[in-house]
C-alpha positions in Angstrom: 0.0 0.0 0.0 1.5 3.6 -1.1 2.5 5.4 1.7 1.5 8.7 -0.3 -2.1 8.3 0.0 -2.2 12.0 -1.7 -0.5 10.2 -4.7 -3.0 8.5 -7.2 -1.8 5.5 -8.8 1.7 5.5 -6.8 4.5 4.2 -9.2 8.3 5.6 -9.0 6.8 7.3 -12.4 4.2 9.4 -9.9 6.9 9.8 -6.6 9.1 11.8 -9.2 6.8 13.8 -11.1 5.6 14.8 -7.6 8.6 15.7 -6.3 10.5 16.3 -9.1 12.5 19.4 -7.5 14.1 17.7 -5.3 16.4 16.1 -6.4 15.6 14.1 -9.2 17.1 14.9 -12.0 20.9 15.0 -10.3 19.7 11.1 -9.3 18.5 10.6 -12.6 22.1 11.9 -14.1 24.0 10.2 -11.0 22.4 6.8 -12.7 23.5 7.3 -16.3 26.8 8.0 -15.0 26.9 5.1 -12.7 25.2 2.5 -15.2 25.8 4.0 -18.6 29.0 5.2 -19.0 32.4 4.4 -19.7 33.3 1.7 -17.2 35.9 -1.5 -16.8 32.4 -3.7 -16.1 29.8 -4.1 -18.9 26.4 -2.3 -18.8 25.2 -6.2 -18.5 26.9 -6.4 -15.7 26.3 -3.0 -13.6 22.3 -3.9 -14.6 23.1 -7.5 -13.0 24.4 -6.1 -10.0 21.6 -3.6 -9.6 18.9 -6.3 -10.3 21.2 -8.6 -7.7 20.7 -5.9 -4.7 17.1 -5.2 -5.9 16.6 -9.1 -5.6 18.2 -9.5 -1.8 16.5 -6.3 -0.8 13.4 -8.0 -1.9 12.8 -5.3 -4.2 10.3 -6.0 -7.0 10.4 -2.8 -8.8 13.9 -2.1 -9.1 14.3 -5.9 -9.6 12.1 -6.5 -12.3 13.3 -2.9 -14.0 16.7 -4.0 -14.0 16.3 -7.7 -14.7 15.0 -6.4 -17.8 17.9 -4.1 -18.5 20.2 -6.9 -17.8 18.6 -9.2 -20.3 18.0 -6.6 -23.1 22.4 -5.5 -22.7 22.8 -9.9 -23.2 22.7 -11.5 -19.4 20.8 -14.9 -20.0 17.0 -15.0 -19.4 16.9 -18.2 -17.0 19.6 -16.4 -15.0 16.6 -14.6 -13.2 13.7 -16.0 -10.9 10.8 -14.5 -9.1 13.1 -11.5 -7.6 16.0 -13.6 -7.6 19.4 -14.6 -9.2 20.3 -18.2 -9.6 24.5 -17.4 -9.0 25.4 -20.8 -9.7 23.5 -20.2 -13.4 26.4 -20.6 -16.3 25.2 -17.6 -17.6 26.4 -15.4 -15.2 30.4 -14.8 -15.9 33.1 -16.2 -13.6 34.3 -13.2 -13.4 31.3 -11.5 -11.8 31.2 -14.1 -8.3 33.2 -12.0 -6.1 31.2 -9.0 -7.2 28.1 -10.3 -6.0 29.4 -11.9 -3.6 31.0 -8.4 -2.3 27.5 -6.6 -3.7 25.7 -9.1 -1.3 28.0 -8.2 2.0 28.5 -5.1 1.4 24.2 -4.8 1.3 23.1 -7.1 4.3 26.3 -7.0 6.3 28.4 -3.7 5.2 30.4 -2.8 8.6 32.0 -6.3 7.4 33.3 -6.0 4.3 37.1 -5.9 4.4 40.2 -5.7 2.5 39.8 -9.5 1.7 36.0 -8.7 0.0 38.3 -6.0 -2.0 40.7 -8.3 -2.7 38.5 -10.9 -4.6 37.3 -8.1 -6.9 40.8 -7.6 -7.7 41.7 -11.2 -8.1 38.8 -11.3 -10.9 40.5 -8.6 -12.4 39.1 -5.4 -11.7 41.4 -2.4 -10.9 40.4 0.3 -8.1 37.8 1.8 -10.7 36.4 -1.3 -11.4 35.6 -1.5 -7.7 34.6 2.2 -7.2 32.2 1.1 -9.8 30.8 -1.8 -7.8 30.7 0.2 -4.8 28.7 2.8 -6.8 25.8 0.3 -8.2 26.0 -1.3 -5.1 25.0 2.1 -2.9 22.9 3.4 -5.7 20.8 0.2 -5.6 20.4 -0.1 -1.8 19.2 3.8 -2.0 16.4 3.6 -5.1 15.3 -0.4 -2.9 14.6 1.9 0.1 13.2 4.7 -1.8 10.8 2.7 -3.4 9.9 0.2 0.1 9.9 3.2 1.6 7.4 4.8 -0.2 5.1 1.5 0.0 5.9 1.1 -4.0 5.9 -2.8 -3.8 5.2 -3.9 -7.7 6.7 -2.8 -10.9 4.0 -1.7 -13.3 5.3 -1.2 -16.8 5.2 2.1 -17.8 7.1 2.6 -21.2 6.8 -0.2 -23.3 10.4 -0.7 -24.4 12.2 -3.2 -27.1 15.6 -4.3 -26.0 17.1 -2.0 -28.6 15.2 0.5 -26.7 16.7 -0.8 -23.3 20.4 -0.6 -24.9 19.6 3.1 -25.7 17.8 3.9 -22.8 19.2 6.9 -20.5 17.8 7.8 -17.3 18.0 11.4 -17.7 15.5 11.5 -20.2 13.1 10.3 -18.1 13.4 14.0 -16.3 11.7 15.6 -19.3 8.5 12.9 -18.6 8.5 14.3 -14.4 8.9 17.9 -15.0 6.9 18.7 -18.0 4.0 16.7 -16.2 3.4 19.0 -13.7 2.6 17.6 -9.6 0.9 13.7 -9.9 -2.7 14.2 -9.1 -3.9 14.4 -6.0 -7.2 12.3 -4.6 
């Protein structure tokens, strides 16, 4: 149940066009720059992580959102379950365990991650960057799951019907023209 009972039809669509001054569109931008640009791990990957948190946050929207993503940028389809991620699935690369593995800690348990968590993202071959960049999908993931929870947004309702060419040229930021041009979400 939405937690904005002001809000009709609460989606994350409707949260931002409400309250689209503060904040949004530097979180929009802070997401293309965190998923979409130049980075050592694949936009495959950074989606997989962010669908990985979603899942162990037991976050549908953001789940199902970037389960999607994932999918359209190549991750395999059976990879994902009902808000979950099978990690033993030989779809998802080798190289990408320790990740999740470090995504997972550093989400339910992140006073305990340590220079050994660090050091198995290096061991897999990422450099400092790489790992800033984990870090960064990581934290951005565990803020939108508690966003949305937190506004009592519990189910992902399509709202732009999108092909997986679509997905590949998708950009956050251009959902900002969609929440301010639409004025404040109606109110009941």
């Amino acid at each position: 149940m939405s937690h904005f009972p002001q809000i009709e039809d609460l989606d994350l669509h409707a949260l931002f066009r409400r309250f689209h001054q503060r904040g949004v569109l530097p979180l929009l931008e802070y997401h293309d720059a965190i998923l979409r640009e130049e980075s050592e791990l694949t936009i495959a990957e950074r989606e997989l992580i962010a669908a990985y948190v979603s899942s162990i946050n037991g976050c549908h929207y953001c789940f199902s959102a970037h389960r999607d993503h994932a999918r359209a940028w190549g991750i395999a389809e059976d990879v994902f379950g009902d808000v979950e991620i099978d990690l033993s699935h030989p779809g998802i690369p080798a190289r990408m365990r320790p990740v999740l593995a470090f995504a997972r800690k550093l989400t339910l348990e992140p006073s305990s991650v340590a220079m050994a968590d660090a050091q198995s993202v290096y061991d897999a071959g990422f450099s400092e960057e790489g790992l800033f960049d984990i870090l960064s999908v990581t934290a951005l993931y565990n803020f939108m799951n508690r966003m949305l929870e937190g506004a009592g947004i519990k189910q992902h309702k399509t709202q732009l019907k999108m092909s997986d060419e679509m997905r590949r040229k998708f950009r956050y930021k251009n959902l900002w023209r969609i929440f301010s041009r639409a004025g404040p979400e109606k109110t009941t």
